[in-house]
ZASE-972681 format. One record per residue: residue in three letters; x negated, y negated, z negated of N, C-alpha, C in turn. Coordinates in Angstrom, 3 decimals, padded with zeros to 6 digits. Layout:
<pts>
PT  type      n.px      n.py      n.pz     ca.px     ca.py     ca.pz      c.px      c.py      c.pz
PT   ALA         X         Y         Z         X         Y         Z         X         Y         Z
...
</pts>
This chain:
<pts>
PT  type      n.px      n.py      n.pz     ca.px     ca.py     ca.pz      c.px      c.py      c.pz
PT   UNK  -000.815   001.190   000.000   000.000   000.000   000.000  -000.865  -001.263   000.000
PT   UNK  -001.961  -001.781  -000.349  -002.592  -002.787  -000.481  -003.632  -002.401   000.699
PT   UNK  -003.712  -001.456   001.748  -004.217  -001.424   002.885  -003.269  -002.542   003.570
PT   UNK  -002.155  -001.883   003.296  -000.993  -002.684   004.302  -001.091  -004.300   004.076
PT   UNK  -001.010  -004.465   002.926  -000.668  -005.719   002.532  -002.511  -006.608   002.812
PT   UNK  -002.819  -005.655   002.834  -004.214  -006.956   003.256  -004.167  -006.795   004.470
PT   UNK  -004.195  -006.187   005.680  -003.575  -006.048   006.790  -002.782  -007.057   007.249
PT   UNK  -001.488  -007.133   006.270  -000.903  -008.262   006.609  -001.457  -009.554   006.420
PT   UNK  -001.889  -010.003   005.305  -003.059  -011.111   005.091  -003.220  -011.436   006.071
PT   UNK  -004.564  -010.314   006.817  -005.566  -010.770   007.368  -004.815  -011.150   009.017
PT   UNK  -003.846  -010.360   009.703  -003.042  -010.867   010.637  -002.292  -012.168   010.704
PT   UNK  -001.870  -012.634   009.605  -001.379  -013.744   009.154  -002.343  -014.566   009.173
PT   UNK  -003.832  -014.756   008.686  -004.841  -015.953   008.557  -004.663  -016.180   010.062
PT   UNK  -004.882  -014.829   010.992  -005.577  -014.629   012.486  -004.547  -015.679   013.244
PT   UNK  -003.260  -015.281   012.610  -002.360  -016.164   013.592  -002.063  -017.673   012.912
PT   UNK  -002.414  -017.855   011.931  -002.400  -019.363   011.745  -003.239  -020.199   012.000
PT   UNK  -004.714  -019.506   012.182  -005.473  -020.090   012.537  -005.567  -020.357   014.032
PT   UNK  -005.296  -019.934   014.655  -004.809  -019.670   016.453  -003.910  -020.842   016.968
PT   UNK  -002.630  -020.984   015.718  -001.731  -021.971   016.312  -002.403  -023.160   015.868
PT   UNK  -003.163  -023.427   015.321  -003.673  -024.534   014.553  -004.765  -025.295   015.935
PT   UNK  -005.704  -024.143   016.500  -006.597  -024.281   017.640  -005.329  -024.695   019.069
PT   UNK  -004.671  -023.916   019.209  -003.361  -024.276   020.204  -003.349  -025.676   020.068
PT   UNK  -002.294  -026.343   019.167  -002.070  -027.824   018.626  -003.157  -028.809   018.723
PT   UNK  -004.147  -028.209   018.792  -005.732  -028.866   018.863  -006.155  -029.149   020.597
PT   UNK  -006.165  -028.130   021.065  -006.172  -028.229   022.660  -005.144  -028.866   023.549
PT   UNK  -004.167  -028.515   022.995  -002.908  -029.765   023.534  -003.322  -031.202   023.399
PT   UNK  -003.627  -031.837   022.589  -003.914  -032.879   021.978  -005.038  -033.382   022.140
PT   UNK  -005.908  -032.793   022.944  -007.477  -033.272   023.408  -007.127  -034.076   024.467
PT   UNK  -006.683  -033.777   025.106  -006.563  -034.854   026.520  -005.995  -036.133   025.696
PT   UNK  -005.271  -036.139   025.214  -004.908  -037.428   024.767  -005.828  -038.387   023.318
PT   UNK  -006.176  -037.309   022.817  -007.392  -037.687   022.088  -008.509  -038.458   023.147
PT   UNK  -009.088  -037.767   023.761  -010.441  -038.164   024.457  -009.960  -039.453   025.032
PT   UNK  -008.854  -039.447   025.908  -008.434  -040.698   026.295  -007.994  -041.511   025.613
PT   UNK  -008.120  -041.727   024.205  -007.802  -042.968   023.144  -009.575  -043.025   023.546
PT   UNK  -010.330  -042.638   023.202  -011.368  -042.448   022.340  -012.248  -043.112   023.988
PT   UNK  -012.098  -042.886   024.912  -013.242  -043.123   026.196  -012.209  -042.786   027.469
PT   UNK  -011.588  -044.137   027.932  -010.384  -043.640   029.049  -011.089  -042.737   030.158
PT   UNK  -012.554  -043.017   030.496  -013.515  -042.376   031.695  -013.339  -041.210   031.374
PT   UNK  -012.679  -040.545   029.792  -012.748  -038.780   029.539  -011.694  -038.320   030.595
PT   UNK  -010.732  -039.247   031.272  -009.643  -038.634   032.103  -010.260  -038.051   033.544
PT   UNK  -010.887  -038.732   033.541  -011.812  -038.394   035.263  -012.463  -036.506   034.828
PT   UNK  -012.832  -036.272   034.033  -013.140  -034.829   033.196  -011.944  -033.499   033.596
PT   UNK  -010.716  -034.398   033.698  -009.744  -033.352   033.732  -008.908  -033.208   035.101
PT   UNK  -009.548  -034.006   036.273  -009.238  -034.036   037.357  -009.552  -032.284   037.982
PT   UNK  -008.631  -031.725   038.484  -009.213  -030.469   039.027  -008.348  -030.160   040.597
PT   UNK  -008.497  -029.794   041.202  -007.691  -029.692   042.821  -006.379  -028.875   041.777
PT   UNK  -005.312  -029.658   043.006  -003.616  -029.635   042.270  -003.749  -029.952   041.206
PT   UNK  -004.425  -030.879   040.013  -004.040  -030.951   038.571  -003.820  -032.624   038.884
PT   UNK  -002.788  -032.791   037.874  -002.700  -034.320   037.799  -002.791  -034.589   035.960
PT   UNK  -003.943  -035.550   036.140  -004.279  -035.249   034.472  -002.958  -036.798   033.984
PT   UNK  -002.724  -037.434   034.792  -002.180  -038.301   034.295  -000.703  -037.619   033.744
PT   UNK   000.010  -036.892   034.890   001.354  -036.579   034.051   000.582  -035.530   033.249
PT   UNK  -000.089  -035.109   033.052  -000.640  -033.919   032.064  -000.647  -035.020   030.445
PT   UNK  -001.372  -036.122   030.479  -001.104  -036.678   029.733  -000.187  -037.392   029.271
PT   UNK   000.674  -037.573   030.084   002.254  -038.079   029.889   002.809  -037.105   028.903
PT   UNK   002.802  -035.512   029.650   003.630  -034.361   028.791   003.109  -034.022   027.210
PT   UNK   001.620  -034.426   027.160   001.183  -034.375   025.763   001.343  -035.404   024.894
PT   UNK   001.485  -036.494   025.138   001.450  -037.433   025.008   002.826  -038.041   023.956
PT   UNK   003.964  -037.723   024.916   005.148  -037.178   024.814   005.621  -036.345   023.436
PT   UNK   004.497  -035.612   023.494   004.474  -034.805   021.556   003.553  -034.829   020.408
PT   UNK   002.889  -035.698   021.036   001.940  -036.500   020.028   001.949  -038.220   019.788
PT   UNK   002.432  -039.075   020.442   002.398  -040.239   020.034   003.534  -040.338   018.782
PT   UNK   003.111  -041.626   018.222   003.444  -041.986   016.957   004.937  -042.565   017.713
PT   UNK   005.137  -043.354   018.773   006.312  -043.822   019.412   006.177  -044.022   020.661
PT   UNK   006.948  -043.843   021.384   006.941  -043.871   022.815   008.419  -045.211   023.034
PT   UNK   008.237  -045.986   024.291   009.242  -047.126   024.431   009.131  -047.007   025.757
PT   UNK   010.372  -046.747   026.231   010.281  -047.091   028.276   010.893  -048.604   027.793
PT   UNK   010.141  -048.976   029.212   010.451  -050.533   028.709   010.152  -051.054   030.303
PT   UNK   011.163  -052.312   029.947   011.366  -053.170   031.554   010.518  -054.655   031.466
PT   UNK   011.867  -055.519   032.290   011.323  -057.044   032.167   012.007  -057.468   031.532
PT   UNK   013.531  -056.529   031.015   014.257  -057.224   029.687   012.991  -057.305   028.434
PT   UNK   012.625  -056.030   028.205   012.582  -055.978   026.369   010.232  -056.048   026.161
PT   UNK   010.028  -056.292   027.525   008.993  -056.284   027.650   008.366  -057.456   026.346
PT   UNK   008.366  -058.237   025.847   008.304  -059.135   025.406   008.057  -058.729   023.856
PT   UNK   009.686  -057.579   023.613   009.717  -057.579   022.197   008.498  -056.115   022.373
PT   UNK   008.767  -055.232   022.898   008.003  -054.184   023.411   006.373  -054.466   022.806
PT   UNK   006.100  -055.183   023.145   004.360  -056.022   023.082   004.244  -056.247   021.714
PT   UNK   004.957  -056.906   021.153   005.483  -057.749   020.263   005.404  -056.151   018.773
PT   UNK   005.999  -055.427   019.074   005.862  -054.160   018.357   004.493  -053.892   018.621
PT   UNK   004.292  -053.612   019.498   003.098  -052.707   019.803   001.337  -052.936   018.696
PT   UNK   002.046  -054.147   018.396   000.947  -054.670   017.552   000.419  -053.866   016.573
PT   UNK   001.476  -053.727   015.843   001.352  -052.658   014.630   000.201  -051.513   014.759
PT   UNK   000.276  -051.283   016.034  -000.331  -049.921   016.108  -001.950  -049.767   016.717
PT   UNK  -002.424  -049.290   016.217  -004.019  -048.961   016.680  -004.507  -049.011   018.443
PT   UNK  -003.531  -047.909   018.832  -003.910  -047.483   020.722  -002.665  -047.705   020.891
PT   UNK  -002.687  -047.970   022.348  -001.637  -048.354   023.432  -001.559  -047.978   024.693
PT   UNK  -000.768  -047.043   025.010  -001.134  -047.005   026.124   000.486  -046.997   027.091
PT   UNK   000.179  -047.327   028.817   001.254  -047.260   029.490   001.172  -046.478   030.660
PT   UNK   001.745  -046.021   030.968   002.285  -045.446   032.258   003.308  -045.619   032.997
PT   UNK   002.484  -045.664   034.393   003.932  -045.907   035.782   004.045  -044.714   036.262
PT   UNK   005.487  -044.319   036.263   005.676  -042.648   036.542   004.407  -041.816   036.437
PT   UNK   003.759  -041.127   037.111   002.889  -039.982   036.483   001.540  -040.204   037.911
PT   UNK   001.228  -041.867   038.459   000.186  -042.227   039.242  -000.734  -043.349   038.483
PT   UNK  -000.233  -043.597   037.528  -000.887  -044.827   037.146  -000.847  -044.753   035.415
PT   UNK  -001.922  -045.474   034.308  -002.440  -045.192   033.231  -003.106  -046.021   032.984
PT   UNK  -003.096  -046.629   031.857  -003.975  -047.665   031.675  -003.556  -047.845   029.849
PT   UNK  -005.027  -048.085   029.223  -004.953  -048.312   027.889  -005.025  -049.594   027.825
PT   UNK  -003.979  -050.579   026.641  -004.383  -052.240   026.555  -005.693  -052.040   025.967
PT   UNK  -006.442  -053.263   026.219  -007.511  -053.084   025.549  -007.781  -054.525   023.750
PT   UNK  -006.900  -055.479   024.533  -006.522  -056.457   023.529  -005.313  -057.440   023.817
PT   UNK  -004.350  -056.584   023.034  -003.074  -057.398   022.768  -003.102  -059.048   023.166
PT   UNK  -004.082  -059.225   022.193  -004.262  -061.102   022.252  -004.896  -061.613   023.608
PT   UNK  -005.522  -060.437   024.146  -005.853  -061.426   025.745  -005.024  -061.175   026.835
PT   UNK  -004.147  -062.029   026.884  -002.973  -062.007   027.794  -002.784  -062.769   028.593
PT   UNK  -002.106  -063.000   029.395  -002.004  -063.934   030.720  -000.488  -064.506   030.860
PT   UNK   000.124  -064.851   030.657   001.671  -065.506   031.764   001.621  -064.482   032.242
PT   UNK   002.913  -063.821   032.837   003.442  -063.380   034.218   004.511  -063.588   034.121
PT   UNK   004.384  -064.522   035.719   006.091  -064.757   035.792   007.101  -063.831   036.718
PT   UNK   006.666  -062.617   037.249   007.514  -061.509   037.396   007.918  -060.834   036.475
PT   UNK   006.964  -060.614   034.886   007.010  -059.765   033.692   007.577  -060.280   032.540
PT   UNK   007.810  -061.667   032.946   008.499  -063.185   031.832   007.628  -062.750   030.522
PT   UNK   006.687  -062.587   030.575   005.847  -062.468   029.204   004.365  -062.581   029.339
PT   UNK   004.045  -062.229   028.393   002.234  -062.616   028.287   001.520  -061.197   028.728
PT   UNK   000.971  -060.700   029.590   000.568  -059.469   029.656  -000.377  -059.109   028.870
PT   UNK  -001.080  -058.480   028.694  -002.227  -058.107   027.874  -003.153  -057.485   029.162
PT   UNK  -004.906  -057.108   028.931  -005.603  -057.275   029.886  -005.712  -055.339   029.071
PT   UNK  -005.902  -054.344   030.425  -006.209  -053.285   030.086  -006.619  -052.858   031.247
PT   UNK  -007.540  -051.652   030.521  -008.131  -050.276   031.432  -007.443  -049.161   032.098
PT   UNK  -007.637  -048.401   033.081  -007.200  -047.273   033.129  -007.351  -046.980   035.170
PT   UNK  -006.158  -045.789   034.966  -006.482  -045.508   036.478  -005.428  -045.574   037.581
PT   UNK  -005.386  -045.587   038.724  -004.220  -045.466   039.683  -004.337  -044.251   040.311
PT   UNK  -003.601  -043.332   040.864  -003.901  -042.077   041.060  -003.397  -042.537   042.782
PT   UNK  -004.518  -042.369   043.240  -004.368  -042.347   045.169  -004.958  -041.494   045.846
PT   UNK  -004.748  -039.722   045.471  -005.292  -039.478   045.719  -007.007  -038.723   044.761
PT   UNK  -007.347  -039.329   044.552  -008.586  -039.607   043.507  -008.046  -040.847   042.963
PT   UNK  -008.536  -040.269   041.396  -008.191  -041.714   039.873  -008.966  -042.944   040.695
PT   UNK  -008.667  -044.027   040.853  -008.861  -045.451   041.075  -009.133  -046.164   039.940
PT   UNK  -010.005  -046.673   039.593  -010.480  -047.243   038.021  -010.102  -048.510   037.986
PT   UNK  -009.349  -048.618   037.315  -008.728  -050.655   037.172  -009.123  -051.075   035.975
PT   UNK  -009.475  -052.461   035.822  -009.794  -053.319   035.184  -009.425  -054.540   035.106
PT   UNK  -008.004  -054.816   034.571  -007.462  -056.021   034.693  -005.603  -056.778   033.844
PT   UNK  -005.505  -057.302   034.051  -004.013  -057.333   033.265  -003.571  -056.844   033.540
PT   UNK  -002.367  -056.512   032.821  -001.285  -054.949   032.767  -000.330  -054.927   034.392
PT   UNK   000.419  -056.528   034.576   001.082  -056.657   035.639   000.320  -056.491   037.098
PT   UNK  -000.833  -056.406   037.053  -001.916  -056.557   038.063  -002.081  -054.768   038.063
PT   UNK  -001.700  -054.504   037.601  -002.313  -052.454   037.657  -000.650  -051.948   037.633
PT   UNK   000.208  -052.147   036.655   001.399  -051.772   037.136   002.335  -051.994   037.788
PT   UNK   002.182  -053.438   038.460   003.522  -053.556   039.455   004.110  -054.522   038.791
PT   UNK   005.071  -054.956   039.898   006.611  -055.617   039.176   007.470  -054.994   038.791
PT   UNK   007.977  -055.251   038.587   009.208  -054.753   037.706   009.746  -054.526   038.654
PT   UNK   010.511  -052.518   038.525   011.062  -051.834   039.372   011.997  -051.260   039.149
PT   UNK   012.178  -050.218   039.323   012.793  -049.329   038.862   012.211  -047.939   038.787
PT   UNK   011.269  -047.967   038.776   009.720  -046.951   038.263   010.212  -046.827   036.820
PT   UNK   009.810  -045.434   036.275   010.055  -045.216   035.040   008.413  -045.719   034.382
PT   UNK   008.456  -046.472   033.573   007.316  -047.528   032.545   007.317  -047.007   031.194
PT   UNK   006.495  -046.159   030.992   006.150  -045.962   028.882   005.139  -046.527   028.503
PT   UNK   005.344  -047.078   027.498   004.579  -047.563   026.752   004.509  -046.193   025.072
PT   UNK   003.041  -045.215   024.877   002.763  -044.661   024.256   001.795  -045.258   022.954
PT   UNK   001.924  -045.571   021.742   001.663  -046.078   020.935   001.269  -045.099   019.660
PT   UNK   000.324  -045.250   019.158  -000.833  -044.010   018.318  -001.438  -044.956   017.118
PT   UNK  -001.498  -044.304   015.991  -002.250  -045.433   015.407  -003.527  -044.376   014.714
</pts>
């Protein structure tokens, strides 16, 4: 009987420790890309798109997620403060982390102050941008827009 029962133990450590490594590997892509956005270029592979890859993780690891337009863009920002990392996405081609809230610009398609950020455009091969948010994502569309927020 205490064959069995350490048996069970030891199957039990095996599998908690497993889901623990699982939860860990999910969560790297979106880790590395808080941490060094250039880690996304790493996960480029023929047919992989690391950007919606990071959308779908992203999705179960951020602290809050906000789709957001040119209505609520404003208050959107305005929240976002609170939080450590930021990041947005235009449907599952485009990615970009803010890099500082406070350096922002006017836009008068976005009726708000943009903030200046990093990230990539997917054409094909990641496209590396460097510039305000409205300048890498567009005008205001009808493109689905998240804003992913981590602290």
């Amino acid at each position: 009987m205490k064959k069995i029962a350490s048996l069970l133990i030891i199957a039990f450590s095996i599998y908690s420790c497993s889901s623990d490594n699982t939860a860990t590997s999910e969560s790297s892509l979106v880790t590395n890309f808080l941490e060094d956005i250039s880690s996304l270029e790493d996960n480029v592979a023929k047919g992989k798109n690391p950007i919606a890859d990071f959308i779908t993780e992203a999705s179960n690891s951020a602290d809050k997620t906000i789709e957001f337009s040119k209505e609520n863009l404003s208050d959107v920002l305005e929240e976002a403060k609170a939080y450590k990392h930021q990041v947005i996405t235009t449907g599952d081609h485009t990615i970009i982390k803010i890099t500082d809230l406070d350096d922002c610009k006017q836009s008068s398609s976005w009726g708000a102050c943009v903030p200046f950020a990093k990230g990539y455009i997917k054409k094909g091969d990641l496209v590396e941008q460097a510039d305000y948010m409205n300048n890498i994502v567009g005008r205001p569309d009808d493109q689905k827009r998240l804003l992913f927020l981590f602290n």
